[in-house]
C-alpha positions as CSV (number, residue, x, y, z in Angstrom):
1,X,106.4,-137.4,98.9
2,X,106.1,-134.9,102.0
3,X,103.8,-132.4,102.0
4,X,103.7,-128.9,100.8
5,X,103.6,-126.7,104.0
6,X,104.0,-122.9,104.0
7,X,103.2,-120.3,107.1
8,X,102.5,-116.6,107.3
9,X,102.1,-114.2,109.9
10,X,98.8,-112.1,110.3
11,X,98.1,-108.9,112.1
12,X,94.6,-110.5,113.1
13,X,93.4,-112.9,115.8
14,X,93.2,-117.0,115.6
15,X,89.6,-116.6,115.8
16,X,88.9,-114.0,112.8
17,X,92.0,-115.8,110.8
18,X,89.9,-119.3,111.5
19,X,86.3,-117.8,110.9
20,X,87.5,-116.6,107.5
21,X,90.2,-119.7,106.5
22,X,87.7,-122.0,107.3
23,X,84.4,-120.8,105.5
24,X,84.1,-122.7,102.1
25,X,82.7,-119.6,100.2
26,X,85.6,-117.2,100.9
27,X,87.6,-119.9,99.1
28,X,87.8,-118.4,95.7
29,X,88.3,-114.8,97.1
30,X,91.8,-115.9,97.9
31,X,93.2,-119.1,96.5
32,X,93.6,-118.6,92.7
33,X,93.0,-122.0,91.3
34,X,89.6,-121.9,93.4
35,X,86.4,-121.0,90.6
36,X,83.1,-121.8,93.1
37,X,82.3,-123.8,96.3
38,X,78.8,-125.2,96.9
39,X,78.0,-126.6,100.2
40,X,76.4,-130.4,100.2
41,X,73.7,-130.9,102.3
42,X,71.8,-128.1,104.8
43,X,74.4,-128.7,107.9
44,X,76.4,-126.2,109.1
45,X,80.4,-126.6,108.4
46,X,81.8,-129.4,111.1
47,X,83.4,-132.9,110.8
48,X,81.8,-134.5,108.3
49,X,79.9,-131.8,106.4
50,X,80.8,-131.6,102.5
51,X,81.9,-129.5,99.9
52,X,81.9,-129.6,96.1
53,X,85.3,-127.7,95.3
54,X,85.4,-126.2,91.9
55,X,89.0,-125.5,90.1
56,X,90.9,-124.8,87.5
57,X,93.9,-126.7,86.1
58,X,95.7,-124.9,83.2
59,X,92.2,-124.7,81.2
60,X,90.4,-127.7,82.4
61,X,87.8,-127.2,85.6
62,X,87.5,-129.9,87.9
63,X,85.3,-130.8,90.4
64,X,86.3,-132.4,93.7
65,X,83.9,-133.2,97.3
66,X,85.8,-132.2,100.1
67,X,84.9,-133.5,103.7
68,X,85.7,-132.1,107.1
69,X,88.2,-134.3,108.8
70,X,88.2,-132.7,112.3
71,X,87.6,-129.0,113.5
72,X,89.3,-127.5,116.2
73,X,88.6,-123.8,116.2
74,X,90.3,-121.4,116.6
75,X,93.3,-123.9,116.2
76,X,93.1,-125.9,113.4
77,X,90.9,-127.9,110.3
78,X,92.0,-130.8,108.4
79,X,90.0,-131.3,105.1
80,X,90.3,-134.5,102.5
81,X,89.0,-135.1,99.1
82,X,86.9,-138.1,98.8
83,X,86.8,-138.3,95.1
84,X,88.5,-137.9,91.7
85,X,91.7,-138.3,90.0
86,X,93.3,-136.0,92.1
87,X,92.1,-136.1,95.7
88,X,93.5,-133.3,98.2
89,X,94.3,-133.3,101.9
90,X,94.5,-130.1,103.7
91,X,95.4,-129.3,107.2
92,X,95.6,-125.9,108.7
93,X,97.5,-124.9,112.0
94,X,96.6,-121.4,113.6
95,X,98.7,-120.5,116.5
96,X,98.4,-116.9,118.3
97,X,101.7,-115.0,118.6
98,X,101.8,-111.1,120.2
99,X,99.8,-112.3,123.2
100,X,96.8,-113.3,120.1
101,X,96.4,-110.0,118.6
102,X,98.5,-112.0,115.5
103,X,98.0,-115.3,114.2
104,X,101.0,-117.8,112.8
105,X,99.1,-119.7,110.0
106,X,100.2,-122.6,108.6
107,X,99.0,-124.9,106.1
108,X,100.1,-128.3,104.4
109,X,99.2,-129.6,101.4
110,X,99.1,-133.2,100.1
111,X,97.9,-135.0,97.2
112,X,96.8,-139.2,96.4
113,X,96.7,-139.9,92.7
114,X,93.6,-142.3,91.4
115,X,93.6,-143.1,88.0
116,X,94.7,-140.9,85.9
117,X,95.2,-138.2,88.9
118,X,98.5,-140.8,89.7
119,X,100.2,-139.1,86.6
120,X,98.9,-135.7,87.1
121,X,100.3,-135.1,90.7
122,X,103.7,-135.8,90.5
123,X,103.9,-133.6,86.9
124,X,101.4,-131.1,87.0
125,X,99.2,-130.6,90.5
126,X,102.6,-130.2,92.6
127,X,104.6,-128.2,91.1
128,X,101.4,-126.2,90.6
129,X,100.7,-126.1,94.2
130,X,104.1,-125.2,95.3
131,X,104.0,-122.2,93.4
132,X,100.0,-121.0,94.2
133,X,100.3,-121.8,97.9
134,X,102.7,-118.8,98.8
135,X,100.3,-115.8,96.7
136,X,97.2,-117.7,98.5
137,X,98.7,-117.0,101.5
138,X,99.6,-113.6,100.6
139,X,96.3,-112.8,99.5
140,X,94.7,-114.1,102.5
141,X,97.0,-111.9,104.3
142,X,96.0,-108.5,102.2
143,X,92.3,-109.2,102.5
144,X,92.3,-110.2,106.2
145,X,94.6,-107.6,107.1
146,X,92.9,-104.6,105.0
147,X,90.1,-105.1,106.4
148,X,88.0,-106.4,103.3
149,X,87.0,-109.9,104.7
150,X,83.1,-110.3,104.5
């Protein structure tokens, strides 16, 4: 299957969109399935620093370790899960519009299945995701654009 990809337009630079999109803790301020993030290890956020990801799945919470793929600021990230049933892959696209007082975001989504994660993608995660992805976006949006990003 393709991956789940959605864009938005915000009235703020690459570089505050990227500072704020790509910082682990600011992760359950705006995506709705996201409960906690705890960084692995004492390095600073680049290609190959981890993440223990925390969310929730109808009432379940599940644990997942993210690792940084590649880094490109203020341009793009690309994130992947390394383990459980249901392992994520994340790439984000920033590109300036309005001469880069405004940033086009875009971000795709894609999912592998281990175990019983094979099951849970197809029936539950995706369907799930297509329908989260557009208010995460849109709450991004608010918070970046009111002003109320930390």
């Amino acid at each position: 299957m393709s991956a789940i990809k959605e864009s938005i337009d915000i009235s703020r630079s690459p570089e505050e969109v990227f500072s704020y999109v790509t910082d682990p803790s600011h992760l359950p301020e705006w995506q709705e399935s996201a409960v906690s993030v705890r960084p692995l290890g004492d390095v600073p956020l680049g290609v190959g620093s981890k993440v223990a990801v925390t969310r929730r799945m109808g009432r379940r919470e599940m644990v997942t370790t993210m690792q940084v793929i590649d880094m490109d600021p203020p341009r793009s990230w690309h994130i992947h899960g390394i383990d459980g049933p249901v392992r994520g892959d994340v790439q984000g696209r920033i590109e300036p519009i309005d001469d880069g007082t405004h940033s086009r975001l875009t971000i795709s989504l894609d999912f592998e299945g281990h175990g019983m994660g094979k099951m849970l993608v197809p029936l539950v995660v995706r369907p799930a995701t297509r329908k989260e992805l557009p208010r995460n976006e849109q709450n991004l949006k608010g918070i970046l654009e009111s002003g109320a990003a930390r």
